[in-house]
Residue frames as qw, qx, qy, qz and C-alpha x, y, z in Angstrom:
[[0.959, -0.211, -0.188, -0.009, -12.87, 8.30, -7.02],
 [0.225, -0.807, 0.532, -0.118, -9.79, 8.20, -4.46],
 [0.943, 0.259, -0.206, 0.026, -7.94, 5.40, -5.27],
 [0.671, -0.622, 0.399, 0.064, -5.26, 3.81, -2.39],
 [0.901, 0.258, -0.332, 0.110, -1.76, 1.98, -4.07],
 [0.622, -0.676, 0.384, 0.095, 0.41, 0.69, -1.57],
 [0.727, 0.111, 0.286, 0.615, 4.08, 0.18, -2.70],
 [0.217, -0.782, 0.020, 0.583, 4.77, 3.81, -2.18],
 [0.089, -0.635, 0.542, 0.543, 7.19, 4.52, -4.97],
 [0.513, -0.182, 0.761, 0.353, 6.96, 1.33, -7.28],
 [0.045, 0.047, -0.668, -0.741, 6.25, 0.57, -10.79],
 [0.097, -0.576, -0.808, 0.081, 2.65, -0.32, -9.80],
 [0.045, -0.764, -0.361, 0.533, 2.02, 3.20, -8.39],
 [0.026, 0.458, -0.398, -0.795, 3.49, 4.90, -11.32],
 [0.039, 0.399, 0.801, 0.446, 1.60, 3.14, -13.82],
 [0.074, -0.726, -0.676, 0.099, -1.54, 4.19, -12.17],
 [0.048, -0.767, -0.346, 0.539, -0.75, 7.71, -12.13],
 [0.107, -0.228, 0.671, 0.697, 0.44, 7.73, -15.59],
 [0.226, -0.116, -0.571, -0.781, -2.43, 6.71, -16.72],
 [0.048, -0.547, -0.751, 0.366, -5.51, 7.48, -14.67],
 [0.093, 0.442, 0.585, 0.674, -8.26, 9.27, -16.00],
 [0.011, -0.384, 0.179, -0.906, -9.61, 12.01, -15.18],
 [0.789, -0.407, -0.016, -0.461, -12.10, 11.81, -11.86],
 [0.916, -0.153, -0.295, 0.227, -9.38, 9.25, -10.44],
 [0.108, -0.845, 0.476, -0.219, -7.29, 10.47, -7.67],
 [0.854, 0.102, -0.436, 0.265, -3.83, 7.91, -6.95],
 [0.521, -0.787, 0.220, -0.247, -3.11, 7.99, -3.26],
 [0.739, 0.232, -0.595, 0.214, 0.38, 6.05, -3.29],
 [0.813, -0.574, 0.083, -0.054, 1.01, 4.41, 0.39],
 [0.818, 0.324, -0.367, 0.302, 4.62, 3.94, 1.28],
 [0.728, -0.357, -0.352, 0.467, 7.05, 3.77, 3.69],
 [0.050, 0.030, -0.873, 0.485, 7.49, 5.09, 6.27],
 [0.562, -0.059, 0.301, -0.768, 3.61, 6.08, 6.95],
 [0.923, -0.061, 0.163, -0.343, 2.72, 2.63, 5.77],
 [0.199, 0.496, -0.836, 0.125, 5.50, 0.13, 6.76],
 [0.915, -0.227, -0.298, -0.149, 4.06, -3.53, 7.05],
 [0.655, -0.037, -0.720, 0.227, 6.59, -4.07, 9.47],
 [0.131, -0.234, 0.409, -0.872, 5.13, -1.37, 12.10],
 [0.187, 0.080, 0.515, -0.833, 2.54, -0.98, 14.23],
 [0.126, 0.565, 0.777, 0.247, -1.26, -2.59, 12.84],
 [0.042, -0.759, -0.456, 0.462, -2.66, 0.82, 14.09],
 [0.105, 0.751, -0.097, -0.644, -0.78, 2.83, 11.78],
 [0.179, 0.137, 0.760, 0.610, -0.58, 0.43, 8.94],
 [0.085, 0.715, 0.685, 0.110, -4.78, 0.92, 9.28],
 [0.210, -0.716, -0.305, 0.592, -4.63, 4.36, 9.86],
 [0.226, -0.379, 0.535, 0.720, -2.41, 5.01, 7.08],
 [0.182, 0.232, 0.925, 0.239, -5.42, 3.68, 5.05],
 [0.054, 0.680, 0.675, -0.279, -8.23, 4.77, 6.98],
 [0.386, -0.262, 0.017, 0.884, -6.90, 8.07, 6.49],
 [0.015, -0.150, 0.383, 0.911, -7.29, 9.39, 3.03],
 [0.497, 0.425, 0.490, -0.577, -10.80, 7.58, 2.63],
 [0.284, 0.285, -0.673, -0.621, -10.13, 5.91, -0.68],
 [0.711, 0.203, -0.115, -0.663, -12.72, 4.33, -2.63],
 [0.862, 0.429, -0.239, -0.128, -10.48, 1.72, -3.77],
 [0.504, -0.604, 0.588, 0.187, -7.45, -0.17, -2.14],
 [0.787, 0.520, -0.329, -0.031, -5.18, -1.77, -4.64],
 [0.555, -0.612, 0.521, 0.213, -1.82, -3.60, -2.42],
 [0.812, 0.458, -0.229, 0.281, 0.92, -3.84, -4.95],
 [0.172, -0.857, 0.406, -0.267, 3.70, -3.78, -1.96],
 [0.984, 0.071, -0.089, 0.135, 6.26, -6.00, -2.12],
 [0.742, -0.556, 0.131, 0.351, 9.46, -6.77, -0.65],
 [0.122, 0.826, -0.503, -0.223, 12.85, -4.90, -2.50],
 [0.858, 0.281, -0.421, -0.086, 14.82, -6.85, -4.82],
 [0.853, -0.374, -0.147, 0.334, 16.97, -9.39, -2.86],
 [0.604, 0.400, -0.116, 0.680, 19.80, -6.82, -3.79],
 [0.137, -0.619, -0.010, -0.773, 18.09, -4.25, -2.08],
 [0.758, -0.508, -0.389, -0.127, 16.77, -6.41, 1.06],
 [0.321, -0.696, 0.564, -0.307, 18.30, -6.05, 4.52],
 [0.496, 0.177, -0.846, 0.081, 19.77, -8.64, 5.73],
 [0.014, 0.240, 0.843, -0.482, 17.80, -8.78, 8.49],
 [0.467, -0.081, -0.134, -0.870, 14.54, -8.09, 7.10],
 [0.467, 0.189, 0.736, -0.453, 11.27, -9.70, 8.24],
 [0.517, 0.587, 0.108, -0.614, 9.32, -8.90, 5.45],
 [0.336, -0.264, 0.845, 0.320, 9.20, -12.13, 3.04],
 [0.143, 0.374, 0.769, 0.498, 6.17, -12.09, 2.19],
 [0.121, 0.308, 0.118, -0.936, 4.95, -8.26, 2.12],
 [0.369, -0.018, -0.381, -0.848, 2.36, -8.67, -0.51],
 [0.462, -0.307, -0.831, -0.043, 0.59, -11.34, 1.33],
 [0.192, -0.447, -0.333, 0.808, 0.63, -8.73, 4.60],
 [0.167, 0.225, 0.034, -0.959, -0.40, -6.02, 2.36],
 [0.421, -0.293, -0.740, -0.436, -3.50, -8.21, 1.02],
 [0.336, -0.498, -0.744, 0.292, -4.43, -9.29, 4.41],
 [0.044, -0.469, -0.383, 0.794, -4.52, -5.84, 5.69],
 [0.230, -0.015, -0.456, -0.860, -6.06, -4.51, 2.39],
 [0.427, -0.401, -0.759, -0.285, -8.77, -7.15, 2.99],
 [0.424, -0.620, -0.557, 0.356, -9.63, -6.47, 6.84],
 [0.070, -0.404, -0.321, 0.853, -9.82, -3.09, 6.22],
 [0.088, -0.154, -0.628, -0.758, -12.32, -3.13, 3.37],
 [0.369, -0.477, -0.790, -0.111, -15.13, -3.93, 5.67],
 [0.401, -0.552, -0.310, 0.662, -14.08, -1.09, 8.03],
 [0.093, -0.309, 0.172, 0.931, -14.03, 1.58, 5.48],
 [0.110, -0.305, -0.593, -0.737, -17.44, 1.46, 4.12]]
């Protein structure tokens, strides 16, 4: 089973590959190839790609320490839901 986590790096994606069991591949998603503040084409793309069984969106915005000050991105896990969701129907 191919198994999508967006949030590239975080503690979400490590978990999962710490402790997935065998027959589970973890496909972590992260910037740049999937940046919720690009392009819809290549957020989906970035998705479509690998052909994972499974989408999980644990991507979320950097702590406020980390934030730009000029970031868009307030509410990234809501973005990476939506797009998780509208592309569930597209990938089966």
């Amino acid at each position: 089973m191919r198994l999508v986590v967006t949030g590239g790096e975080g503690q979400v994606v490590r978990s999962f590959i710490e402790r997935a069991p065998d027959g589970i591949e973890v496909l972590p998603l992260g910037r740049p190839q999937f940046d919720l503040a690009g392009p819809s084409d290549r957020i989906i793309g970035a998705i479509e790609t690998p052909q994972p069984d499974v989408i999980v969106s644990a991507a979320a915005c950097p702590t406020p320490a980390k934030r730009p000050a000029n970031s868009r991105l307030d509410c990234t896990s809501s973005l990476s839901a939506a797009a998780c969701a509208c592309l569930a129907g597209r990938l089966r």
